[in-house]
C-alpha positions in Angstrom: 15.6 5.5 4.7 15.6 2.3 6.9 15.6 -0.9 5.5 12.8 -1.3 7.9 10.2 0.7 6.3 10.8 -1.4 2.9 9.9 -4.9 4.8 6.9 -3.0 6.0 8.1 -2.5 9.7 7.3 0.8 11.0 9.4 1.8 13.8 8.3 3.7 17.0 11.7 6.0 16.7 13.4 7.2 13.8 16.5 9.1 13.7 17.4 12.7 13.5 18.5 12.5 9.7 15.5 10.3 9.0 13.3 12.9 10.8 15.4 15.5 8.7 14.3 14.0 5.2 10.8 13.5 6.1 10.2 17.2 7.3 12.6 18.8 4.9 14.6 20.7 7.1 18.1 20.2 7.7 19.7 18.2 10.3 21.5 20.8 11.6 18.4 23.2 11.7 16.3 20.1 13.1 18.7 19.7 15.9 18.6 23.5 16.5 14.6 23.4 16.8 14.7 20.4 18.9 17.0 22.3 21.6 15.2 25.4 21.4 11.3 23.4 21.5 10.2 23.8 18.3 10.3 20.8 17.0 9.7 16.9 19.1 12.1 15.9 21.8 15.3 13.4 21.2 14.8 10.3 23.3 18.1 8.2 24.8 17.6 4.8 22.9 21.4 3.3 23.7 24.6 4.8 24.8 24.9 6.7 21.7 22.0 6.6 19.9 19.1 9.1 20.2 16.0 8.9 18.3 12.7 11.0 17.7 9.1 9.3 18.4 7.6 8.7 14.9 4.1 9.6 15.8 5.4 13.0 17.3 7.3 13.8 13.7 4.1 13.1 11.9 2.3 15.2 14.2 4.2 17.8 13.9 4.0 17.9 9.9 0.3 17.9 10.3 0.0 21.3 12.5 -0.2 19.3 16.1 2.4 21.3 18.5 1.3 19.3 21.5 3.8 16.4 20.9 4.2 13.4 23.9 0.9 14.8 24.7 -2.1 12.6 25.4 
C-alpha cells in the first residue's frame, strides 16, 4: 500500500489496485464492476490519474450499496 497509510495519513482517494487489495477482487474485475455499477465510482483526480473515494470502498465491504450518498 501507500506510503501514506504507514505515516498515519489516511487519504480521501485511493487507487484502483489499492481498492483491489483491500476488497480482494481483482483489478481487472474491480474495473469491470465499477463500469457496470456494482462497485463505487472512479473519480478524475489529474490528467491521468483516477482514484476511488475511500469511505465509498469501505462502505461497500460493509454491505452499504448507496455509495456518494448522503
Amino acid at each position: 500500500m501507500n506510503s501514506n497509510y504507514e505515516m498515519g495519513f489516511s487519504p480521501l482517494y485511493i487507487f484502483i489496485k489499492e481498492a483491489s487489495e483491500v476488497c480482494g477482487i481483482s483489478i481487472t474485475n474491480f474495473d469491470s464492476g465499477i463500469k457496470s455499477g456494482i462497485y463505487p465510482s472512479k473519480y478524475h483526480l489529474s490528467k491521468q490519474r483516477r482514484g476511488i473515494r475511500r469511505e465509498d470502498v469501505f462502505s461497500w465491504l460493509e454491505g452499504n450499496r448507496e455509495w456518494g450518498q448522503k
